[in-house]
C-alpha positions in Angstrom: 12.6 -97.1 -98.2 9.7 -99.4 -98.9 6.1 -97.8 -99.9 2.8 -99.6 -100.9 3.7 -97.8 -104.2 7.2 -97.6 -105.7 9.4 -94.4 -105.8 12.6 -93.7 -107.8 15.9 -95.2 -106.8 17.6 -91.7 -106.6 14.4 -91.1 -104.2 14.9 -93.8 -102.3 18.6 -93.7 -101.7 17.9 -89.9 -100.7 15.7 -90.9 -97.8 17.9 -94.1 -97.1 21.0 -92.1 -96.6 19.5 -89.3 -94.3 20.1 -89.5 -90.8 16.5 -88.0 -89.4 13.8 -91.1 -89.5 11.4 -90.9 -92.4 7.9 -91.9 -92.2 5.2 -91.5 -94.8 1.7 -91.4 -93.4 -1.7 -92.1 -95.1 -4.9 -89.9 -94.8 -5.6 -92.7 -91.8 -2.6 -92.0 -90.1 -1.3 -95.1 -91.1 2.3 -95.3 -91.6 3.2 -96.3 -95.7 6.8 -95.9 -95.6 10.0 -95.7 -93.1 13.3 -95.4 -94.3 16.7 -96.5 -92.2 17.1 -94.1 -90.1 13.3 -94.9 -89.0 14.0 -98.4 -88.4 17.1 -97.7 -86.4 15.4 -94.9 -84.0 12.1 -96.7 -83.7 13.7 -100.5 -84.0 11.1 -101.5 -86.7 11.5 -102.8 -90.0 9.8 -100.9 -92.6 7.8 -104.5 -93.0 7.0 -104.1 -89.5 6.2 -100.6 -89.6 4.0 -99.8 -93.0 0.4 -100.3 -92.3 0.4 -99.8 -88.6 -1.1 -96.4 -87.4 1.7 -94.0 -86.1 0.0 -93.8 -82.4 0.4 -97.5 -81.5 4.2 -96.1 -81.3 3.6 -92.7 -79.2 4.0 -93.1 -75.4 0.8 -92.5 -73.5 1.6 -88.8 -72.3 -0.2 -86.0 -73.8 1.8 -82.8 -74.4 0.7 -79.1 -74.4 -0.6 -78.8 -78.0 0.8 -82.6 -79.2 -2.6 -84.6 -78.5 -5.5 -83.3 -80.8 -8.7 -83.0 -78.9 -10.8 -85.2 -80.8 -8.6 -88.0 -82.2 -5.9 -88.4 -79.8 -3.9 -88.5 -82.5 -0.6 -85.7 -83.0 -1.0 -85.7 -86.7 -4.9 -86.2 -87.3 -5.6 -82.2 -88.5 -3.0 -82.9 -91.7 -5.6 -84.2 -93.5 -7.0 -81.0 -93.0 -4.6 -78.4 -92.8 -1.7 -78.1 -95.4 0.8 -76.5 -92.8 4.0 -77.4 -90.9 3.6 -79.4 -87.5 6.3 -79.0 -85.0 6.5 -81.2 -81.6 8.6 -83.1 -79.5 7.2 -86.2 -78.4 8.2 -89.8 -77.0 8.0 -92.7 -79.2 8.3 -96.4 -78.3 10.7 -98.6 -79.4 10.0 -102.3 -80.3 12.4 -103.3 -77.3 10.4 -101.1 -74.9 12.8 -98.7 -74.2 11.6 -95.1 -75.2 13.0 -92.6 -77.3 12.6 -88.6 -77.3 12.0 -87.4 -80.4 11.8 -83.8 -82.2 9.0 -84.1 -84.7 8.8 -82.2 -87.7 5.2 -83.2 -89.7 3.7 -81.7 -93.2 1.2 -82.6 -95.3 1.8 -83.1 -99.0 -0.3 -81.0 -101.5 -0.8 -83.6 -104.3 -3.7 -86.3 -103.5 -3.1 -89.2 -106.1 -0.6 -90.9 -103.8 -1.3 -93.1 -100.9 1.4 -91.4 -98.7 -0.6 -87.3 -97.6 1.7 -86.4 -95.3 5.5 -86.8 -93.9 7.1 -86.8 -90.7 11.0 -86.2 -90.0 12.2 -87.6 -86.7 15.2 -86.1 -85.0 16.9 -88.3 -81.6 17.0 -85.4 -79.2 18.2 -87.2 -76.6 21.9 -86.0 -76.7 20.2 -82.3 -76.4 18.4 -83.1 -73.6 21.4 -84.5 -72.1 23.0 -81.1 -72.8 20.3 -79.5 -71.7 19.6 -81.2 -68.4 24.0 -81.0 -68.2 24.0 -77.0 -69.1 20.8 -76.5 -66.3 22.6 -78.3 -63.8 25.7 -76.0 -64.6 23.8 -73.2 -64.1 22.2 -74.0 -60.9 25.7 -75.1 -59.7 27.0 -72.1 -60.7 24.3 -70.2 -58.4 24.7 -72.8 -55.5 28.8 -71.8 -55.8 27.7 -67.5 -55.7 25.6 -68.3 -52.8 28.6 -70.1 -51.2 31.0 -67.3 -51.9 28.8 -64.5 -51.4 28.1 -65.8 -48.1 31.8 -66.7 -47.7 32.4 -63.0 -48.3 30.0 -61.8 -46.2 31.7 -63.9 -43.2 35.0 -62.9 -44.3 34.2 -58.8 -44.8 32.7 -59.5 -41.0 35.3 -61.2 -40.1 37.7 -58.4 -41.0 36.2 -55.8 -39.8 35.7 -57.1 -36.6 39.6 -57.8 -36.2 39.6 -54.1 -37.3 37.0 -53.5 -34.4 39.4 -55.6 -32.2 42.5 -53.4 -32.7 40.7 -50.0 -31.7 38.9 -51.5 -29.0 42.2 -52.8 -27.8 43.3 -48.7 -28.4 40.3 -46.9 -26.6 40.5 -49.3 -23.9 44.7 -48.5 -23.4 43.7 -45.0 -23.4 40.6 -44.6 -21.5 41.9 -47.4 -18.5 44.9 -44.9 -17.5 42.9 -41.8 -16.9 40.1 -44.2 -15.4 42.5 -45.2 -12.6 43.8 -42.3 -11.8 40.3 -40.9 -11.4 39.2 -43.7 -9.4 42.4 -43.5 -7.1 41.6 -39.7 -6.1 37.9 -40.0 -5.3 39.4 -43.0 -3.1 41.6 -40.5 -1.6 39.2 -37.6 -1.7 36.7 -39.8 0.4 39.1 -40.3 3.3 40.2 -36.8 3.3 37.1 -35.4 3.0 36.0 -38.1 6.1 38.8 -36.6 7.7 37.9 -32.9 7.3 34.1 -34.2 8.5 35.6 -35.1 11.9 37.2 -32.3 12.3 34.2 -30.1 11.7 32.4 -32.1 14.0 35.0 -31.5 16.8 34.8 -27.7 16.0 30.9 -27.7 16.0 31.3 -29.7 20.0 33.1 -26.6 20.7 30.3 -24.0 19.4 28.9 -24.0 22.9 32.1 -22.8 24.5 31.2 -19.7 22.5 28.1 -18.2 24.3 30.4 -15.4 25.7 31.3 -14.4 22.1 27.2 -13.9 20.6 28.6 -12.4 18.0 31.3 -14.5 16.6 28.4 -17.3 17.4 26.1 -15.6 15.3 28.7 -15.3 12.6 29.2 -18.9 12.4 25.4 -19.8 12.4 24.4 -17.9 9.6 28.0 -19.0 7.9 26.9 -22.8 8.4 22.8 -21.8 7.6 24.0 -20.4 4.1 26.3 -23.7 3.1 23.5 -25.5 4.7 25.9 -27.7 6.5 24.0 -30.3 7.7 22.5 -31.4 4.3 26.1 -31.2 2.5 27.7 -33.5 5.8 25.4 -36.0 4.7 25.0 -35.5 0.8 29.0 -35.0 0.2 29.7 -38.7 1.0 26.8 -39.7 -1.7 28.4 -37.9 -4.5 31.4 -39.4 -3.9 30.2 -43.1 -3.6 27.8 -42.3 -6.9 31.2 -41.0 -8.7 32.8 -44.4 -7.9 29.7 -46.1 -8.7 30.4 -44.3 -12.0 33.8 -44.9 -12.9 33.5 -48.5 -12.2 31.1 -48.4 -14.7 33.4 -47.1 -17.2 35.9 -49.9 -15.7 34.1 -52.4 -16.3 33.4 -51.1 -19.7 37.1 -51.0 -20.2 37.4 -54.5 -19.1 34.9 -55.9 -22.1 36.6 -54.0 -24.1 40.1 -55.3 -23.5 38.4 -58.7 -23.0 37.2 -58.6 -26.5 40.3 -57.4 -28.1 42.6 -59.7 -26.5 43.2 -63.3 -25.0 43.3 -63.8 -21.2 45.4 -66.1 -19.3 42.8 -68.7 -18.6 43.1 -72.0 -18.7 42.1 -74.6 -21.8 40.4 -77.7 -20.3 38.1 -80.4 -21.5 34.5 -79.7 -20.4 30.7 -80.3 -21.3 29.1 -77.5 -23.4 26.1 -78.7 -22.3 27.0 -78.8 -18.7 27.9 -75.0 -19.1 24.4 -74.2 -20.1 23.1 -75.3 -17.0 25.2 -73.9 -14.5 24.6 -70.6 -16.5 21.1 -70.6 -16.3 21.1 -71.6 -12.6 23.6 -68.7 -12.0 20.9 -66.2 -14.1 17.9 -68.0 -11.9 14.4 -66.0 -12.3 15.8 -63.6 -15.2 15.2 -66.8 -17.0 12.6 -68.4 -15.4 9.9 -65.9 -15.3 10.6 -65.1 -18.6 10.6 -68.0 -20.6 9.8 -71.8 -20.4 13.4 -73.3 -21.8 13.5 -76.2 -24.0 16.2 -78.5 -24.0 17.3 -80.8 -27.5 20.5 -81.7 -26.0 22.4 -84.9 -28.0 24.5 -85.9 -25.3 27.4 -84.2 -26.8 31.1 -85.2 -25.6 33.4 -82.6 -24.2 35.3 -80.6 -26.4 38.5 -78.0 -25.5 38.3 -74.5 -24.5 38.4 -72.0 -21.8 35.1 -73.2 -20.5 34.8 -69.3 -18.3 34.7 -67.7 -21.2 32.4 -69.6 -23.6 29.7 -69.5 -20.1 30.3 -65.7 -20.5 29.3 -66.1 -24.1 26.1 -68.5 -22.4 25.3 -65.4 -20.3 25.2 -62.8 -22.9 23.0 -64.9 -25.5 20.4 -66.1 -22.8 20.0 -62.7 -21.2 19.7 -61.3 -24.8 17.4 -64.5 -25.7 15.4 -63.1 -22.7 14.8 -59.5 -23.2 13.7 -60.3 -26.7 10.8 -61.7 -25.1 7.9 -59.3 -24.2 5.8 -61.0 -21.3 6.7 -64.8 -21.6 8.2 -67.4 -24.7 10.1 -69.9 -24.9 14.4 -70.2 -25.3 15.0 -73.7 -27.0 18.8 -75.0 -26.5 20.1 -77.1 -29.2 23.5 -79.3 -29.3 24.9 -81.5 -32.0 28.7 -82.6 -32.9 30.6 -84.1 -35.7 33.8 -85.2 -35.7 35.8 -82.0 -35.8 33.2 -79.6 -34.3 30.7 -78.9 -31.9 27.3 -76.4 -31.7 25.2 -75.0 -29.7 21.8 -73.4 -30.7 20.1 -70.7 -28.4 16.7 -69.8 -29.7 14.1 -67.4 -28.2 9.9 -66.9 -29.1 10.9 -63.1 -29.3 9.8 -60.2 -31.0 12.5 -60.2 -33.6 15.9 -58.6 -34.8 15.2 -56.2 -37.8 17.2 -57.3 -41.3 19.2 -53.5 -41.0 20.1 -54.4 -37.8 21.7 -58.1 -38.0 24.9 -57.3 -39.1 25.7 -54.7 -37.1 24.5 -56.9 -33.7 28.2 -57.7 -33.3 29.9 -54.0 -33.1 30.6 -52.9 -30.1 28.5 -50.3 -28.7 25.5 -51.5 -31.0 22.5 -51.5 -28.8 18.6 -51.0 -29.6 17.9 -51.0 -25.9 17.2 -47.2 -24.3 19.9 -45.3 -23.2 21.4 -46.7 -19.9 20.0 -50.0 -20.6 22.5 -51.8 -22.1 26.3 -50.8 -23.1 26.1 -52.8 -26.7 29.2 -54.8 -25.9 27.4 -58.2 -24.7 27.6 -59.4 -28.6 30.6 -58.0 -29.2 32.1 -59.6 -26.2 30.7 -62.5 -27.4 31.6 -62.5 -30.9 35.5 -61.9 -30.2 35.1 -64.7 -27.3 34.0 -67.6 -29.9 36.6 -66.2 -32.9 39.7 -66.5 -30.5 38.6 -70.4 -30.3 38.3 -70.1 -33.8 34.4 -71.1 -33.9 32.1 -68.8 -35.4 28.5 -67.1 -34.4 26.0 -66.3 -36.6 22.4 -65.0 -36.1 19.2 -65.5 -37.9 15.9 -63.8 -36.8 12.9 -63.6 -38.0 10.4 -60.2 -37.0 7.8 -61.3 -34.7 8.7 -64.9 -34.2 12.1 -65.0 -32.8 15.6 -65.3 -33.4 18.5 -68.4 -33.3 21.7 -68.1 -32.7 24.3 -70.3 -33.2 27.6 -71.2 -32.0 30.2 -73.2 -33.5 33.4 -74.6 -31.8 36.3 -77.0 -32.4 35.9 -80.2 -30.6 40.3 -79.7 -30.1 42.3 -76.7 -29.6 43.6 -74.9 -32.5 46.8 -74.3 -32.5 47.5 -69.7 -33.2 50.8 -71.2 -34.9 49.1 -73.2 -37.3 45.7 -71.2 -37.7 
């Protein structure tokens, strides 16, 4: 350790043999001493070193509390305070390379020696590695729950609507039989009710023939007055056709259902996702058009395997949905992209919204915010079930007021159930 004035050998091997830099620093600021550890963070000599002021070797960036006010300096106020300095700061090294340092500065009480104040520099650079290494862990660590919590989420969805599946798959069993055998005896109570209508008709030609009977006439008269025949020849035939109307309601009801729960027979083929977007909307014509404007950001994408009827049911149900979420007019923008393995489509309305309680449940059957005879609530769930048997997925985003996206993944190849 050299100095303008000499210390003790015991001194001097002290400070050579520690392994923070030591620098002694005049009233000035001028550096007096540096021992080797100095030299070797700062790559100085202590010859090159002692009489130099301390800032030619800071790096030009002023710290929160490291740059006094008035001098510029880190370490001016020792020569007026007798208290501990503490900062980390970046000093420059005679090769140009910089080095972060933890700075630990003090002023010495006694005034007869040149040397009023010491610094202790510390190489923090390995900490700050550790640091910058333990932050990254942590936000890797968050970026992973994110991942799994929204692998859960899928997963917990995806469970529960295979559990969905299966009792659709029941109710629909049980509701179809009773359904048919309901339909098949207003069919046969229409014709035999038809019949008994002619026959009344062929008694009522005969009324006449009873003028010589005025009584028995009379009878009948007031008999058909108090049934009010004529209104119940024509209204009979109208409750029948409503009931019909009614239970093939409830048919097709049944028939979502069981499409939902189960695979058809239809054929896989090779077709254009895109080219089933259009043939959709031509099929849904002004329940589109005078609704909303529609964007297209197609890519050009390249067919991909599937049972293209049911994925353009899956068109249907989005875009009509897409459609009634807009109040007077919007816009639906469709979006298409591929990789290698899969393919998407985006369908994304200007409408008023899907509340955040009710986006998960948008896939359950039966789920509806429409009125009461507006909507059955199956569409999504149809949907949903649709897209999981080709092992894609759906998912939904929405945003109150401004509109919702949803989006529809595929595989560009058939999956195989085996192997799945």
């Amino acid at each position: 350790m050299n100095e303008a004035r000499s210390i003790s050998p015991w001194l001097a091997t002290v400070l050579n043999t520690m392994a923070e830099g030591v620098l002694g620093l005049d009233r000035e600021q001028r550096i007096t001493s540096a021992n080797r550890s100095a030299e070797h963070l700062l790559g100085w000599t202590s010859e090159e070193l002692i009489g130099r002021e301390v800032s030619d070797f800071l790096q030009a960036r002023q710290r929160d509390g490291g740059v006094h006010p008035e001098s510029g300096s880190p370490f001016a106020w020792l020569k007026d305070r007798g208290e501990l300095y503490f900062i980390e700061d970046i000093f420059l090294r005679k090769d140009g390379r910089t080095v972060d340092l933890e700075i630990s500065a003090l002023a010495l009480p006694q005034q007869d020696s040149e040397t009023c104040a010491i610094v202790l520099l510390a190489d923090i650079a390995e900490r700050k590695e550790s640091q910058a290494a333990l932050l990254k862990a942590f936000a890797d660590r968050d970026t992973l729950n994110q991942v799994l919590e929204t692998a859960q989420g899928r997963l917990l969805q995806a469970e529960k609507m295979a559990s969905v599946g299966h009792l659709a798959a029941g109710v629909a069993h049980e509701i179809n039989n009773p359904i048919s055998f309901v339909s098949s005896n207003l069919h046969t109570l229409k014709e035999q009710i038809a019949d008994l209508l002619s026959v009344l008709a062929a008694y009522q030609q005969a009324e006449t023939a009873l003028s010589a009977f005025p009584d028995l006439l009379d009878a009948i008269n007031r008999a058909k007055d108090a049934a009010d025949l004529g209104f119940l020849q024509q209204d009979i035939n109208n409750l029948i056709d409503e009931s019909l109307e009614g239970v093939g309601r409830v048919k097709n009801i049944v028939d979502n259902l069981k499409d939902f729960s189960r695979v058809d027979s239809a054929e896989w083929q090779y077709v254009s996702l895109e080219n089933g977007l259009e043939s959709t909307l031509k099929i849904l014509g002004d329940e589109i058009k005078d609704k909303a404007e529609i964007v297209r950001r197609y890519c050009g994408q390249p067919e991909i395997e599937c049972i293209a009827s049911q994925i353009n049911q899956v068109f249907m149900n989005l875009l009509l949905n897409a459609a009634q979420a807009i109040e007077q007019s919007g816009t639906i923008t469709l979006r298409t992209g591929f990789d290698q393995s899969q393919a998407w489509v985006e369908i994304e309305d200007s409408g008023r919204g899907i509340p955040p309680e009710h986006l998960e449940k948008i896939f359950e059957p039966f789920f509806t915010t429409q009125p009461i005879g507006k909507g059955t609530g199956l569409g999504l769930s149809l949907a949903y079930g649709i897209i999981r048997r080709h092992h894609g997925s759906l998912v939904a985003s929405s945003t109150l007021g401004k509109g919702s996206v949803f989006r529809i993944t595929l595989p560009r190849r058939r999956v195989d159930d085996s192997l799945a």
